[in-house]
N, C-alpha and C positions, 0 to 999 in steps of 0.2 A: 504493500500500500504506500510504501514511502517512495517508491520507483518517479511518478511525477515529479517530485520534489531535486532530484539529482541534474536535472537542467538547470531547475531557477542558482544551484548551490555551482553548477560553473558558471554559471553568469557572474554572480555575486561575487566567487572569487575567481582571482587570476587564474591559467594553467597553472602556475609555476608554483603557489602556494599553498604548499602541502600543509597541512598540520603539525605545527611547533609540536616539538619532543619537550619543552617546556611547558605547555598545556596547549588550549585552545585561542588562537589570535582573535583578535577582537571583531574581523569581519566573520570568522569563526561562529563565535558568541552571537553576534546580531543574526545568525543567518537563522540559528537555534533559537532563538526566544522570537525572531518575525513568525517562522513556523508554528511555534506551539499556541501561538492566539490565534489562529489563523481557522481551528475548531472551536464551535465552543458545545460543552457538556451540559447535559442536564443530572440534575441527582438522579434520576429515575436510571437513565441509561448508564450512571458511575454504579449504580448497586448491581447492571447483570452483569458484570463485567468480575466475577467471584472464586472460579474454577481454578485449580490448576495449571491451566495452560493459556488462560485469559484471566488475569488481573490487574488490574489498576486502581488507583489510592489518587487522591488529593491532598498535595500540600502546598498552603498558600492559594489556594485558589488555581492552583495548576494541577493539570492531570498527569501522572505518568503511568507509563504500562510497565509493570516490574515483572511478568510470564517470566523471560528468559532470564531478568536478573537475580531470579528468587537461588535460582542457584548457587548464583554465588556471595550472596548476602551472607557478611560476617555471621551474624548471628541465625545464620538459619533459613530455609525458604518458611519454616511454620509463622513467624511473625509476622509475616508476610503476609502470609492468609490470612490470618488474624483480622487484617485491618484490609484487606482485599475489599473495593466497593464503597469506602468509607470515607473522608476527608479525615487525615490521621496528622491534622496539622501539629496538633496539641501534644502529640506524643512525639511525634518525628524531634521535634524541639528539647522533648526531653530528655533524648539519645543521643540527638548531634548537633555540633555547629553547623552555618546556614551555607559555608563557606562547600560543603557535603554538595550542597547541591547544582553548585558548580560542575561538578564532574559528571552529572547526567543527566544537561541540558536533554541529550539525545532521545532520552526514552521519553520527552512529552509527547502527550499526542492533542492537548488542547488544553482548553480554560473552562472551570466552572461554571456555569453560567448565572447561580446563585449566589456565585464569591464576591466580595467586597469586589471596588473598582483597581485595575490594576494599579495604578497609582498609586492607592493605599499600600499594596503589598508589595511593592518590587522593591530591591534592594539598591542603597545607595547607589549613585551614578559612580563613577569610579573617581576618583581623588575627591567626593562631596564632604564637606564638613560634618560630622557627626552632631546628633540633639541629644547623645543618651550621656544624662548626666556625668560630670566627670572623666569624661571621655575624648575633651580636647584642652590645648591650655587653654584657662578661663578666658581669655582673653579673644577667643575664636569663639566664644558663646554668650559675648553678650555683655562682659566685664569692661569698665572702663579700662583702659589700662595706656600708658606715654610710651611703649615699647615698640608698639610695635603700629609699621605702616601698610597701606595696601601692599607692595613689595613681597613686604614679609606674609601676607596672605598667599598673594601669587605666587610664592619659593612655596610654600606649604602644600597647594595643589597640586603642582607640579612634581616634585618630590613624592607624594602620596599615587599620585598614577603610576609613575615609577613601580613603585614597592607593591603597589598591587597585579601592576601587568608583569611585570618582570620577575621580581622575588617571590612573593605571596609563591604563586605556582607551583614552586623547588625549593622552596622552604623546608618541609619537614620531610621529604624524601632525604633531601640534600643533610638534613642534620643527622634523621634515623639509618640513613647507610654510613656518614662520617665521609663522604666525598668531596676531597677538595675542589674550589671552584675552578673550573678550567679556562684557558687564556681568554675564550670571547666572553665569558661572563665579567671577567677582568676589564676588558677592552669597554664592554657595555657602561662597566660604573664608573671607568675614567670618561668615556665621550658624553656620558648623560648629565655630568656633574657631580655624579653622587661621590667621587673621593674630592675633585680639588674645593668642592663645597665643604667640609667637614675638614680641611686643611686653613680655615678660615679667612680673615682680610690677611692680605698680603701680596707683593708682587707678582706672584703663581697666577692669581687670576687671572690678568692682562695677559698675560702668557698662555694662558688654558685658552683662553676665548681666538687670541691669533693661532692655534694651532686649532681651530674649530672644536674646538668642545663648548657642549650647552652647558652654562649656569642655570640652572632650576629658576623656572618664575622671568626668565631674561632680566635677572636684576643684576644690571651693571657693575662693573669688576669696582668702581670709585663708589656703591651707594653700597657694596655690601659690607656689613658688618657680623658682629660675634651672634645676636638674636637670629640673621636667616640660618647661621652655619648650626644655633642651637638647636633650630628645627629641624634640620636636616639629622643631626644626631639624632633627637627624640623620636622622627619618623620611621627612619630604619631600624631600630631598635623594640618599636611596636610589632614586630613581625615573631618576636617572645620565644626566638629560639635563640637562645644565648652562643652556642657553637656555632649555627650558621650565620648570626649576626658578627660575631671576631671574623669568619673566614670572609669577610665582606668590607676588609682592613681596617681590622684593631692592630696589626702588625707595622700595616704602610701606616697607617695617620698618626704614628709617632717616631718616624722614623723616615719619611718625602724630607716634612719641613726639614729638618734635621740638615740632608743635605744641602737645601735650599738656602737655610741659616748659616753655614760654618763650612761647606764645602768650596773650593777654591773656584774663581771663573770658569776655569777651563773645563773641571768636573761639572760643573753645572750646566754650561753648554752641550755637553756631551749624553749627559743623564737627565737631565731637566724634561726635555720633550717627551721619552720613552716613558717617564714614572707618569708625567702626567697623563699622556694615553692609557695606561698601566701596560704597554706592552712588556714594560720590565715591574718587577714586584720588590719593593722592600721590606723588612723586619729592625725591630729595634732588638740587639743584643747584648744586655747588661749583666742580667740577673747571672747567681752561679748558683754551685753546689755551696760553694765556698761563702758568698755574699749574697744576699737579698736585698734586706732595706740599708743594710751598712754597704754603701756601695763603694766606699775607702778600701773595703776590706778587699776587693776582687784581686785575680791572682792571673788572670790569664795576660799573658805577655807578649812583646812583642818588639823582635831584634835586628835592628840593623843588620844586612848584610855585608861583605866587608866591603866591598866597591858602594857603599852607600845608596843603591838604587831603588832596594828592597826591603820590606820590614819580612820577617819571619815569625808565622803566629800560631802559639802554640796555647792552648787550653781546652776550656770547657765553660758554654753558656748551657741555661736552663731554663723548663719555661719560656720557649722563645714563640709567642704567638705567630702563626702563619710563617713560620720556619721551614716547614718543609718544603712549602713550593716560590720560596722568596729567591729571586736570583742576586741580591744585595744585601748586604748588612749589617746596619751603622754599631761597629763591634767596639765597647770600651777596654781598652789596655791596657796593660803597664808596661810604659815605657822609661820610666825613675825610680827611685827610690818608692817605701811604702809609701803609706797615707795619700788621701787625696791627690797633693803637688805633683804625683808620682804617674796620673792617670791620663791617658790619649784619646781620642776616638780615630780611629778608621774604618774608611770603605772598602769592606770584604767583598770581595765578588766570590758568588758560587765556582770553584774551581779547585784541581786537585790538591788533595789533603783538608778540605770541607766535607764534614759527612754530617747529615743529617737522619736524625730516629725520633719516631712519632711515639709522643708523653701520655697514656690514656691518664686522662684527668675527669672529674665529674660529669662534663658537655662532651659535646660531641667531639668527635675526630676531624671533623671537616674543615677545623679552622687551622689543624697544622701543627700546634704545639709541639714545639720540638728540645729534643737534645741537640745541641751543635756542638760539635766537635772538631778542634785547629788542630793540624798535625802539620807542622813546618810549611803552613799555607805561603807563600809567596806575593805582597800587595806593594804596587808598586810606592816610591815616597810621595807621587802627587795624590797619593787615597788620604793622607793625611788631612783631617778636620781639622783647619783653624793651627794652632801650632802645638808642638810637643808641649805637653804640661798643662792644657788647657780644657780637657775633658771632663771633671768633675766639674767644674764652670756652667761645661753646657749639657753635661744631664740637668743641673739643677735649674737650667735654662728653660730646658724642654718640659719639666715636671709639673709647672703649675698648668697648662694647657692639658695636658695630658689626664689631670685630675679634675679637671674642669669638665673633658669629656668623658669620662669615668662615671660623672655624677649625671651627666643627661644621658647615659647610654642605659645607667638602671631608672632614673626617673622615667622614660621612654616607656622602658619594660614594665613599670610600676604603673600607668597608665592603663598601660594597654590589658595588665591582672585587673584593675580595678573596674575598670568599663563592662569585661570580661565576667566579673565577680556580679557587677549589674545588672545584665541582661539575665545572668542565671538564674540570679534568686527572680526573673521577673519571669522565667518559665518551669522553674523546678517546683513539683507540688510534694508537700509532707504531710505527715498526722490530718489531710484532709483542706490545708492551706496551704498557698504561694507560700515561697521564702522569706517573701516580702513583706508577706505580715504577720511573720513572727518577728516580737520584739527584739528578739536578743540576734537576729542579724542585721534588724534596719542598725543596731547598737555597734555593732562587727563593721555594718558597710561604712557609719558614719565613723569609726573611728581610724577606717582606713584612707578615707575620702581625705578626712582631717591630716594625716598624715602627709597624703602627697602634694597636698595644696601649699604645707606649711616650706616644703621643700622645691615645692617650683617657686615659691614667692623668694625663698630665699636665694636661688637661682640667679633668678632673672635681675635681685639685686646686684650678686656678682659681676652680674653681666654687661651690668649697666657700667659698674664700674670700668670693666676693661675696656667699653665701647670708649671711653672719656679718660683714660689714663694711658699715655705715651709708649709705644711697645706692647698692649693690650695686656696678656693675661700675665705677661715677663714682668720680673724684678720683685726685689724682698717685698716691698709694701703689700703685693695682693699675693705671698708666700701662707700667712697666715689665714686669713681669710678663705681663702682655696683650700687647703686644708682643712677645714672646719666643715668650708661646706660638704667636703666630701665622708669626712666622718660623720655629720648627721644623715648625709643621705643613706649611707648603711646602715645605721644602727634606725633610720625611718622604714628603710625598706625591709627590716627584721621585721618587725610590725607588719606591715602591710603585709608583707609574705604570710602571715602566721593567719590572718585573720580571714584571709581569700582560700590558703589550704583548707579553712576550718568552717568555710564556706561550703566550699566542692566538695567536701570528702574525699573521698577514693580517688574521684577525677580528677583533684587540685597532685595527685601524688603519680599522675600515669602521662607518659609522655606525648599519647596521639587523644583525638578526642575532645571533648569539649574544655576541659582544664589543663590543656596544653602548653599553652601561654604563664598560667600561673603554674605550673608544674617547673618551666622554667624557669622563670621570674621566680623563683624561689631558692632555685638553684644557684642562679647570679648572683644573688645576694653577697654570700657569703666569697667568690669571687672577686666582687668589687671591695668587699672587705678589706683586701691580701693584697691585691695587686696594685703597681702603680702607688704602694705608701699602704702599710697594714693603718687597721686604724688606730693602734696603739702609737705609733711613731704620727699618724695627724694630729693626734689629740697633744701629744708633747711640743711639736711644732708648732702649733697655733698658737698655745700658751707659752710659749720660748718666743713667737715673734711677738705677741704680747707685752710681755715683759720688757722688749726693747724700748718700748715709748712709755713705760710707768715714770710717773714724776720723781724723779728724787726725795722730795718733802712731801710726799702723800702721806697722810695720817688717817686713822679712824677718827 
């Protein structure tokens, strides 16, 4: 019966486009939802429709025929039956995310004819602004707020088509296999914006934009500042798989600028283009077996050869996010004596005596975490960063940005549990009641709500600062502060996490399925904890930069 319909669908689409191995393209999509209104049902004729081998269900006012799917339906073809002939909105809901039904456009065969108007029930337009409370910055629903400009709307849209047409898709395949992203997916987030966007104001832009890559929103390389690049963090981040979100460079975006900042002309000519296309890939490599947050401590070395042309580098990093498939990486040294004075950066390129082994940590695989391993690497003396003895300088450089993003990559993920946490108690029924109105979770939802709001306010305070202070998120004065924020955002997002698990149950604890997002987000947490500054070492830092500006004659 679907035979007529195979002309209108080469019309619509080109010969040439086939069906993305990434899901379905958008002319895809429209060719599948023009179809399925194109019937409309009556309830009479959805209830004969009951048998085994003819069945069809209503959700949302759409029909699908599920006969051949019943087979393969996780749970069973019997549930199936169950609800054979019935509109099984109410329950579909109860089982799965909306995002399910994405993958089978295919099997509609019409529209209710008794269903609410479409309008009512279709799903957001792609990049639309959400109404479900708590589910964008306040300031996208409705909030006065001085932050932010249409611009910053327009980055937000933009960025959100993005992450819906492109990520959304291979998201949780991509985290649940542990597959790292391959070179065009790379190539895609450099040309679309989505890295030198989240590398923030800086030179690079001007640079991205002459080498044709889109800034999100077409906001000008001169008009953007820290608030589009924080949405650009927060957006991608909502996609609440913590592994696939790193392998989507948690590695490059602390470790491009890097070279951009301290690398010599001539490197940056040479490497500047290829990072920003991401035809080449970088990784930041600090951490050790030896050193974490004492980064004085690190041991791995690195020796002149004797014609001077060559450093020879011999160690072991740890923990190196997106390591495995990074073909550069900004590697800190010892090139002097111990302590700090004693510390270098250079650019390693992937080459013999670099070997790389994949770190199973908490998330996923897919982001790369690796072992790195120097064994009499060979880099030439132009890979040196800035000069001999200047590298603890500019990790310390690079670190309050890097924890800046830290904190909007879990506030992101904390959004997108909360909104997530929303909608559920607005479809899960218990003892006979919504979630929603039992007391003791509107108590749970408000005290999570409370949470993230108290941490994006504190944010965007941040932010404002860097936007209005010389060098942006660099130099001691916004040391502390940065810090701070980023220890309340962990020890808010303990909270948050605790009270969305305790929301979902089982689901807030299982990786696929409707508490996927907060199953992750839960996970993160304790991630953002440790890395990029534990929060024991922010909480001392804050209060040490503190202490710098106490008055001498302060008394009680």
């Amino acid at each position: 019966r679907n035979k007529p319909h195979i002309e209108i669908l080469r019309i619509l689409l080109p010969r040439a486009q086939a069906p993305s191995p990434r899901g379905p393209t958008v002319a895809h999509r429209r060719f599948n939802l023009d179809w399925s209104i194109m019937k409309l049902v009556t309830q009479a004729e959805l209830a004969q429709h009951i048998v085994q081998n003819d069945m069809w269900m209503a959700i949302d006012g759409d029909i699908y025929d599920v006969s051949k799917f019943a087979k393969m339906h996780p749970g069973g073809a019997q549930i199936l039956e169950q609800f054979a002939g019935h509109d099984a909105t109410t329950e579909f809901y109860e089982l799965h995310r909306r995002d399910v039904l994405k993958k089978y456009e295919r099997l509609k065969v019409g529209r209710l004819q008794s269903s609410e108007s479409k309008k009512e029930n279709e799903r957001l337009a792609v990049g639309e602004i959400s109404a479900v409370p708590f589910a964008e910055v306040p300031a996208f629903q409705g909030q006065h707020s001085p932050y932010y400009q249409d611009s910053h709307k327009n980055l937000l849209v933009a960025i959100r088509r993005f992450v819906q047409t492109e990520l959304e898709p291979i998201a949780e395949s991509s985290d649940l296999s542990g597959k790292y992203p391959d070179l065009e997916l790379r190539q895609r987030l450099g040309m679309s914006g989505a890295l030198v966007g989240r590398m923030g104001p800086g030179p690079w832009l001007k640079e991205a934009v002459n080498l044709g890559i889109a800034i999100p929103g077409g906001v000008a390389p001169d008009e953007f500042d820290y608030f589009h690049e924080m949405l650009v963090h927060q957006e991608i981040s909502r996609l609440g798989r913590p592994g696939f979100i790193d392998s989507l460079g948690a590695g490059y975006l602390i470790s491009a600028p890097a070279v951009f900042n301290f690398a010599s002309e001539a490197l940056k000519q040479k490497l500047g283009p290829p990072l920003l296309r991401a035809d080449k890939w970088s990784a930041l490599a600090i951490s050790e077996p030896f050193a974490g947050s004492d980064v004085a401590a690190l041991k791995c070395t690195a020796e002149k050869t004797p014609d001077g042309k060559f450093y020879l580098v011999n160690g072991i990093k740890k923990w190196i996010t997106e390591g495995m498939y990074a073909d550069y990486f900004v590697t800190a040294v010892r090139t002097g004596g111990t302590g700090a004075s004693g510390i270098s950066m250079l650019l390693v390129e992937r080459s013999p005596g670099l070997e790389t082994k994949q770190i199973k940590t908490t998330y996923s695989t897919c982001c790369g975490t690796a072992l790195v391993i120097y064994h009499n690497v060979k880099v030439p003396v132009e890979n040196l960063m800035g000069k001999e003895g200047e590298g603890f300088k500019q990790i310390m450089y690079n670190f309050n940005h890097e924890r800046w993003l830290i904190a909007n990559n879990l506030i992101g993920q904390a959004r997108a549990a909360v909104a997530d946490t929303f909608m559920w108690t607005q479809q899960r029924s218990i003892f006979g009641k919504r979630l929603i109105d039992q007391p003791v979770i509107r108590n749970k939802l408000a005290s999570a709500a409370a949470s993230l709001e108290s941490i994006q306010t504190f944010i965007e305070t941040v932010t404002y600062d860097m936007c209005k202070t010389k060098g942006g998120a660099v130099g001691q004065r916004l040391a502390g502060p940065i810090a701070l924020l980023k220890y309340q955002s962990t020890r808010m997002a303990w909270a948050i996490a605790d009270d969305c698990v305790q929301i979902f149950g089982g689901r807030g604890i299982t990786r696929t399925g409707m508490g996927a997002k907060v199953e992750g987000f839960k996970n993160y947490t304790k991630y953002a904890a440790v890395y990029g500054g534990s929060e024991e070492i922010m909480a001392d830092l804050a209060v040490k930069q503190a202490m710098k500006s106490y008055p001498a004659h302060a008394r009680l």
